[in-house]
C-alpha positions, 0 to 999 in steps of 0.5 A: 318863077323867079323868087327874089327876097328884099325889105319890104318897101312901104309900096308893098305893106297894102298887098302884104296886109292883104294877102296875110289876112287871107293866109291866117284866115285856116288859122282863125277858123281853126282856133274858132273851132276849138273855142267855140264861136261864142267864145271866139267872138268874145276874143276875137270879134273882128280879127279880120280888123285886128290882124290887119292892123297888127300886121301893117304896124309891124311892117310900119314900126321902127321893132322888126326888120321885114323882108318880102319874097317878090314874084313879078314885081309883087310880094307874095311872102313875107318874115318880120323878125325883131333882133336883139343885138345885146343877147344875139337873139333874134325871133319871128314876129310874124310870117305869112305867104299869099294863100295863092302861092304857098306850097311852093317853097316860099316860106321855106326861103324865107327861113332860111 
């Protein structure tokens, strides 16, 4: 499997929305453990919604630089980061990797 990390082009966003909500999904249902469901779903009624409306605004805003890891022709990972140039800062808005591919490295090559 050859990985090949690039930015992400406005192609992918559809494939990367998808796959980042199946990837949060362990996430989701963790939290909803600790908060109870009542209370999760006062929180988070439709996270299914909103983590793919956040995630496709980030990979369509002008704040972060994202990349993509490209399996195929595909992305199956990808790393939003918001650099800051006057502190020489920088952090990760969002990362994520197609459940169906983890435990392979990539989100690891995407930190490095």
């Amino acid at each position: 499997m050859d990985l090949v990390i690039r930015p992400l082009t406005t192609a992918d966003v559809d494939e990367v929305v998808a796959f980042s909500v199946d990837a949060w999904d362990p996430v989701f249902a963790s939290v909803e453990q600790v908060f109870g469901r009542a209370v999760f779903l006062r929180v988070y009624p439709d996270w299914h919604m909103s983590h793919a409306e956040f995630v496709r605004g980030v990979c369509l805003g002008d704040k972060a630089r994202v990349w993509v890891v490209d399996v195929d022709g595909h992305p199956v990972g990808f790393v939003a980061v918001i650099v800051d140039l006057e502190s020489s800062s920088g952090e990760i808005e969002i990362v994520g990797v197609d459940p169906h591919h983890q435990r392979k490295s990539i989100g690891n090559s995407l930190m490095t």
